[in-house]
DRENLUM-276536 format. One record per residue (C-alpha): y negated, z negated, x negated. Coordinates in steps of 0.001 Angstrom, whole numbers. Last residue first. Layout:
<pt><Y>Y</Y><Z>Z</Z><X>X</X></pt>
...
This chain:
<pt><Y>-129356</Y><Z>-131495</Z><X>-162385</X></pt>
<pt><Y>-130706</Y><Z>-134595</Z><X>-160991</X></pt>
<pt><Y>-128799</Y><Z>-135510</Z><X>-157235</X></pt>
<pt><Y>-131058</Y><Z>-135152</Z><X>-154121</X></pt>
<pt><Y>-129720</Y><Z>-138511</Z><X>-152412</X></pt>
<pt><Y>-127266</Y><Z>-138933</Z><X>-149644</X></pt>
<pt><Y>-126881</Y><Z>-142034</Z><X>-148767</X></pt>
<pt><Y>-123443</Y><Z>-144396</Z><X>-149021</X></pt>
<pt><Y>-121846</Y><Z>-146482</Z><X>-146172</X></pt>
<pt><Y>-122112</Y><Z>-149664</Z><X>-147132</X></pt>
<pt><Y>-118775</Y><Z>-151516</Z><X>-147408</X></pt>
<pt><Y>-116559</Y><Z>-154384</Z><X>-145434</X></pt>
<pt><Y>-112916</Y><Z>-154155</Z><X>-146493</X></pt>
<pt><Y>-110513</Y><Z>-152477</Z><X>-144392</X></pt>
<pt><Y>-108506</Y><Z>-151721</Z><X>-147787</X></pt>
<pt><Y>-108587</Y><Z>-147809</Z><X>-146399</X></pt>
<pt><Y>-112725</Y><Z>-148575</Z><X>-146089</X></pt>
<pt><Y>-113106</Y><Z>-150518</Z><X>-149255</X></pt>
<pt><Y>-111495</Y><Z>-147281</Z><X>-151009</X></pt>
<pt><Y>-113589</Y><Z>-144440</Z><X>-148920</X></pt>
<pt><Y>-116360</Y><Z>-146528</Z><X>-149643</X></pt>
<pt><Y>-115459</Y><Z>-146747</Z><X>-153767</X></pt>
<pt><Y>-114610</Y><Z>-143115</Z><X>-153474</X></pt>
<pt><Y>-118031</Y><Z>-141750</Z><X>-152205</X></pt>
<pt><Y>-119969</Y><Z>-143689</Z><X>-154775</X></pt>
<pt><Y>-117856</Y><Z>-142179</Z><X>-157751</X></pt>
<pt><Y>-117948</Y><Z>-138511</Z><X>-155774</X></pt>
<pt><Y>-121824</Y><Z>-138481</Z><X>-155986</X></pt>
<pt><Y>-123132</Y><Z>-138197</Z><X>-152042</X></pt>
<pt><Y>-125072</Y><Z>-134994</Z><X>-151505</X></pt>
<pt><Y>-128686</Y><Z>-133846</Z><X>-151161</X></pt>
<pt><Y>-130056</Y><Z>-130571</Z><X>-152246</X></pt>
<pt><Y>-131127</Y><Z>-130008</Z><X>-148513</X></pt>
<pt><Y>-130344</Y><Z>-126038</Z><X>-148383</X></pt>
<pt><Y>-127488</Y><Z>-126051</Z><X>-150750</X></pt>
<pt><Y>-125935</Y><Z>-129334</Z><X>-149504</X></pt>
<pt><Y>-126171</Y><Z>-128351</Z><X>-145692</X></pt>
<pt><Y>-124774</Y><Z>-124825</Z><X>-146557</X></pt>
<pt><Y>-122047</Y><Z>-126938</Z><X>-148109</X></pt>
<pt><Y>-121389</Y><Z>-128795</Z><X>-145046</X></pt>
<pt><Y>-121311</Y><Z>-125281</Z><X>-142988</X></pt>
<pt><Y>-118693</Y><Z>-124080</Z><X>-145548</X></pt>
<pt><Y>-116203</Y><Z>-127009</Z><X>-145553</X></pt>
<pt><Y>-116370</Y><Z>-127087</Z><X>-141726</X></pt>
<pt><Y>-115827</Y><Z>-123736</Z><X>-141514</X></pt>
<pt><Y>-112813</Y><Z>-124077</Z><X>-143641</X></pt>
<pt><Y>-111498</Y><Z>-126532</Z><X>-142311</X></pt>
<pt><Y>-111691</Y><Z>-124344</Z><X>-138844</X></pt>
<pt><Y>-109935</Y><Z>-121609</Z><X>-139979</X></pt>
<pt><Y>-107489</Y><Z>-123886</Z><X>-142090</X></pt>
<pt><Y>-106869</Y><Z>-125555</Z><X>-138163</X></pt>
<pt><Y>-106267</Y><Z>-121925</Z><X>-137183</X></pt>
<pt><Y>-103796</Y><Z>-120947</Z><X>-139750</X></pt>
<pt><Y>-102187</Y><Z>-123922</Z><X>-139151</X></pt>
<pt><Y>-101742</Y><Z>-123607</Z><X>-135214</X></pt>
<pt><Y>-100465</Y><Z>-119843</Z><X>-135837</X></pt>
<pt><Y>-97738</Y><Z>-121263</Z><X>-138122</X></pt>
<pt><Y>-96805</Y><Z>-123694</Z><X>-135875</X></pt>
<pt><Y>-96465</Y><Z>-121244</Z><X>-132647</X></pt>
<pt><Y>-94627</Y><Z>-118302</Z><X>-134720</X></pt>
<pt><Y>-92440</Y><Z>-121157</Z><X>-135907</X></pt>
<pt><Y>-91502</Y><Z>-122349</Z><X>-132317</X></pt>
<pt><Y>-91156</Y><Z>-119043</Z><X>-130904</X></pt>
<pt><Y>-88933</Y><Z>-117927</Z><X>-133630</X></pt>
<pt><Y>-86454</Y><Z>-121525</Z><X>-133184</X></pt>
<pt><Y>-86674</Y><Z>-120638</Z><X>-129251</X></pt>
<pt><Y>-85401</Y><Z>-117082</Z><X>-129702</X></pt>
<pt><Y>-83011</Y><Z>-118529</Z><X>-132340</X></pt>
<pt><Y>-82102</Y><Z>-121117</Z><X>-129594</X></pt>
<pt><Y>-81974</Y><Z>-124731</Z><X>-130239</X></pt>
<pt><Y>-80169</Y><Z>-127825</Z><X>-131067</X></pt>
<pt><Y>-82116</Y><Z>-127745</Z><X>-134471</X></pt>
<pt><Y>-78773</Y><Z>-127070</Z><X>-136763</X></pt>
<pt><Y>-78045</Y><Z>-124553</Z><X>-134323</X></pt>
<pt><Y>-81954</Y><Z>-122692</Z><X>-134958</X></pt>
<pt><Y>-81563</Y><Z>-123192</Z><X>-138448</X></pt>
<pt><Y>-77922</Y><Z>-121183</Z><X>-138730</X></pt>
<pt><Y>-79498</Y><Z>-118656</Z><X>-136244</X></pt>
<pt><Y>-83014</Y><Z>-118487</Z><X>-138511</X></pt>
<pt><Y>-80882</Y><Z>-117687</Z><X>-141777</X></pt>
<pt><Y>-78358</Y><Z>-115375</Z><X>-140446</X></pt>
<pt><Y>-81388</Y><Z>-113312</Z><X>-139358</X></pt>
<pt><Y>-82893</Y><Z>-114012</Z><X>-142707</X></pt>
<pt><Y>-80289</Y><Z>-112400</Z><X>-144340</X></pt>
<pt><Y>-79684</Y><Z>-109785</Z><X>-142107</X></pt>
<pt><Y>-83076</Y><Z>-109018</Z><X>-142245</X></pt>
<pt><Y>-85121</Y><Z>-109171</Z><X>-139547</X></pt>
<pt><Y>-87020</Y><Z>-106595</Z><X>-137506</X></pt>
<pt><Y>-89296</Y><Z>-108091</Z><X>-134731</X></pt>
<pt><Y>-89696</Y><Z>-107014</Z><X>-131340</X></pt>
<pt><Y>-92807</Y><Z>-107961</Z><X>-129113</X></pt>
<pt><Y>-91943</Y><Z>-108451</Z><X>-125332</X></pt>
<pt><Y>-94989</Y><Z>-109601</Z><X>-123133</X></pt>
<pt><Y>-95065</Y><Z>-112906</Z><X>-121140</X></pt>
């Protein structure tokens, strides 16, 4: 484990303590714990976001995509666990 300091102000500092007894915790622990959470959101948008982008390169370079209208109604059926045909993609007209 390596030491890292941080500067708070007062403020805050009074802030994170008054958080950190409320949780039953530390205000080492409390920091810790948010530095953790926020690092494990900014990598899940990281890998949204790569997600989001390689489907759209698959859009762009077939053409094909599901209209939204066709998409919902599954989506719908499926959260109502009613049976439902999963819809194609199609080259939509421009």
């Amino acid at each position: 484990m390596t030491t890292t300091t941080i500067r708070l102000p007062e403020d805050l500092k009074a802030r994170v303590a008054a958080a950190a007894k409320r949780s039953g915790t530390t205000a080492h622990g409390f920091i810790l714990e948010a530095i953790s959470e926020k690092t494990q959101q900014a990598e899940l948008r990281a890998d949204f976001d790569a997600v989001a982008e390689q489907r759209y390169a698959n859009i762009v370079s077939s053409g094909k995509t599901i209209p939204w209208n066709e998409m919902r109604k599954y989506l719908e059926a499926r959260v109502a666990e009613k049976p439902a045909k999963r819809p194609t993609a199609r080259k939509l007209a421009r």
